[in-house]
C-alpha positions in Angstrom: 24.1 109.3 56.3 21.1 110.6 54.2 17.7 108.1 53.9 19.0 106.6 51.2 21.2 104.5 53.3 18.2 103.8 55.4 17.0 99.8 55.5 13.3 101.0 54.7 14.1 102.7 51.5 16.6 99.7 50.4 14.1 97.2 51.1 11.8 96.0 47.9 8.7 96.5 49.7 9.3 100.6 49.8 10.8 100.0 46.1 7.4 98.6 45.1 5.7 101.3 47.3 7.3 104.2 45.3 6.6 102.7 42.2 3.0 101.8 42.7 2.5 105.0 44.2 4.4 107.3 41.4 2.0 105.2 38.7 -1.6 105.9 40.4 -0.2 109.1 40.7 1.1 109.7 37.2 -3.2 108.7 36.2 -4.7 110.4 38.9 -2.5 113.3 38.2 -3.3 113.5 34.0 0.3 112.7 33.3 1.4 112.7 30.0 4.9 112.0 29.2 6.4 111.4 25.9 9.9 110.2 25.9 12.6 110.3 23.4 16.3 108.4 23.3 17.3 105.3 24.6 16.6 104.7 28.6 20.3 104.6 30.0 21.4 100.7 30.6 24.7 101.8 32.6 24.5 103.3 36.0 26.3 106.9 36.6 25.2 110.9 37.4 22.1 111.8 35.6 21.7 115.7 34.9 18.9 117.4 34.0 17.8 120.6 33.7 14.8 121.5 36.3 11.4 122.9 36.0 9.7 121.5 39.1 9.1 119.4 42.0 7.5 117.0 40.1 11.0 116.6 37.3 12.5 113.8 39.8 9.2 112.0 39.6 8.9 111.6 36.1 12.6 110.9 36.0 12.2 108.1 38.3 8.8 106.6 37.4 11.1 105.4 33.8 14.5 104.7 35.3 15.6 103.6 38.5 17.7 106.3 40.2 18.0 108.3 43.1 17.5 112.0 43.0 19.1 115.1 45.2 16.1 117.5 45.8 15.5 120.5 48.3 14.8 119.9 52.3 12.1 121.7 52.0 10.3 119.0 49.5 10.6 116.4 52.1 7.5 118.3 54.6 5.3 118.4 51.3 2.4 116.8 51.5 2.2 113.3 49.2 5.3 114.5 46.6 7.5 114.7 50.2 6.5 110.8 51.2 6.8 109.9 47.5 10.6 111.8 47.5 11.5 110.0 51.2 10.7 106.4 49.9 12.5 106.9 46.5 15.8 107.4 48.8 16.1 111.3 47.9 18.9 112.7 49.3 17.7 116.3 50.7 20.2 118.8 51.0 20.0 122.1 52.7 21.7 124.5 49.8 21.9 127.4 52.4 23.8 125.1 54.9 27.4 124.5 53.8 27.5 121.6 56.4 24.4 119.9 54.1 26.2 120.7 51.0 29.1 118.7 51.8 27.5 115.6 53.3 24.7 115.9 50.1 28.3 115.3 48.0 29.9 112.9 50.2 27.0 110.8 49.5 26.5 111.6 46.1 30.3 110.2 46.0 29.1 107.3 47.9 26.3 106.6 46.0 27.7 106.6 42.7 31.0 104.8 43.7 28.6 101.6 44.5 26.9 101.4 41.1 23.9 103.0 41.8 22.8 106.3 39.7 22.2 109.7 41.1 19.7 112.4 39.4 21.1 115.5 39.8 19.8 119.3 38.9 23.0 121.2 38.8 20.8 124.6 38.0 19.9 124.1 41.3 16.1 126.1 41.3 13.6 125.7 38.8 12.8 128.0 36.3 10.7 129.1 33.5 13.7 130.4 31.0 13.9 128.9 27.0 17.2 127.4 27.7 19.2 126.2 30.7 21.1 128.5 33.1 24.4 128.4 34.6 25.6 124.8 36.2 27.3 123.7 39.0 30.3 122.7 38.2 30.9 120.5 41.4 28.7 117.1 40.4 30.5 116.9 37.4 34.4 117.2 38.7 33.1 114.7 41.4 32.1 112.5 37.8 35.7 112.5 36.3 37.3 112.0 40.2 35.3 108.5 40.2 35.6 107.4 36.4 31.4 108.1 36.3 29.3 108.5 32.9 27.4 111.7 33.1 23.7 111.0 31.4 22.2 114.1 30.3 18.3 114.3 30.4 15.9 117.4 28.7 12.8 117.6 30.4 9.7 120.3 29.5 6.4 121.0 30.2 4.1 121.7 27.4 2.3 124.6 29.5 5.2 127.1 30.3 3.1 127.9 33.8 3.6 124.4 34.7 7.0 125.4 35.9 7.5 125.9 39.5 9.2 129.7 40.1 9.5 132.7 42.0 6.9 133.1 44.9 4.7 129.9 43.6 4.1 127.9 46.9 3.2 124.3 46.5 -0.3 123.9 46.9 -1.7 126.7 44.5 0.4 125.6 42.3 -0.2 122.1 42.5 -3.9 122.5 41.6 -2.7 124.5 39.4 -0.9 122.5 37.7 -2.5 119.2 37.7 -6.3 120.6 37.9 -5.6 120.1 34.4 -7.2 116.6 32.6 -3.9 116.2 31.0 -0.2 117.5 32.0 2.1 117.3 29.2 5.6 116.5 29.7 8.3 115.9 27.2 11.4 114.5 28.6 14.9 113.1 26.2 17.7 110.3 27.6 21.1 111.6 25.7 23.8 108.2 25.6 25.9 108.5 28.6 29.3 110.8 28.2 32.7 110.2 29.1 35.3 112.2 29.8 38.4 113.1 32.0 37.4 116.5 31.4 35.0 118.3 34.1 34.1 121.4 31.7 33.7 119.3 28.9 31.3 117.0 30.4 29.6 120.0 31.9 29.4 122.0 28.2 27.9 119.0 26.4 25.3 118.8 28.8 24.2 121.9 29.0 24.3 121.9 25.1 22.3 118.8 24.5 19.9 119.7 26.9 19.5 123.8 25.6 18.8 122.2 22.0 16.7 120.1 23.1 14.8 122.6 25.0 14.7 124.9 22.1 13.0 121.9 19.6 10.0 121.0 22.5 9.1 124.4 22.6 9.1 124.9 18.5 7.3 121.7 18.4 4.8 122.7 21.1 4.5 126.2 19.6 3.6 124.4 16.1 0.1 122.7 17.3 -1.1 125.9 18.1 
């Protein structure tokens, strides 16, 4: 069973430990998040489109949700203790063994009321709009009776995004070597629907609009 499951990360005292930790980060760190919509009051699978290491933190430092991320996050220095004690559950996406258990608990997870954030790009990217999902997370939605909440999330400096051969620490500094980081981020009302593709097409086009209207915005100031 993934860390989730584990008694430290359902305890309040690692609950208050993430929190406090993700908020002197977000001020140490420069963050600067403006948020649009309505913060979701129902539980169910949050799906975003991804950018960086750092999307499931800003996700989680408003809403209180537990994300899927990379194994590879979890040896990272500070963002990898921050990810363990939010109750991440890492997959391996080269291991089908990984894969299946990440979706078992995802199942799991979202079957007791709790709410998962998943990226079902899977890899982070730099492009204008979103690229193709994965369709699993969202049959796994309409198999369980689940709302899927869609969530946009940009940074204003397009290098921001973590891509290609970028390896976390030059990045990082990179990144948040900045006095302010930027980060716009959008909470669509939760969708319904018995229909996999549908719920999957309306994401992706709430999300690519909203993509589309940061950037204009952003390209406007200058």
């Amino acid at each position: 069973m993934s860390f989730f499951w584990s008694e430290e990360t359902n305890s309040k005292k690692a609950l208050v430990l993430r929190d406090f930790l993700i908020k002197v980060s977000n001020i140490i760190l420069g963050i600067r998040t403006i948020v649009y919509g309505e913060k979701p009051t129902v539980q169910g699978l949050i799906v975003a489109n991804h950018r960086s290491y750092f999307d499931p933190i800003v996700i989680v430092n408003l809403i209180h949700a537990y994300p899927v991320g990379k194994i590879e996050v979890a040896s990272w220095p500070l963002i990898g203790y921050i990810c363990k004690i939010s109750g991440v559950l890492f997959v391996d996406r080269k291991c089908s063994k990984s894969r299946q258990n990440t979706a078992e608990n995802i199942r799991e997870v979202l079957s007791k009321g709790y709410s998962i954030i998943n990226f079902p790009e899977g890899t982070t990217h730099d492009l204008p709009t979103t690229v193709a999902f994965n369709y699993g997370s969202f049959v796994m939605a309409t198999k369980i009776e689940s709302a899927v909440i869609p969530i946009a999330i940009d940074y204003k400096e397009k290098t921001d995004a973590f891509i290609g051969n970028d390896t976390f620490i030059p990045h990082f500094l990179k990144c948040f070597g900045k006095p302010t980081t930027e980060i716009k981020i959008t909470f669509f009302p939760p969708i319904y629907s018995e229909d996999a593709t549908y719920l999957l097409n309306t994401s992706k086009d709430m999300i690519d609009k909203e993509l589309i209207r940061y950037r204009k915005d952003w390209d406007s100031e200058n």
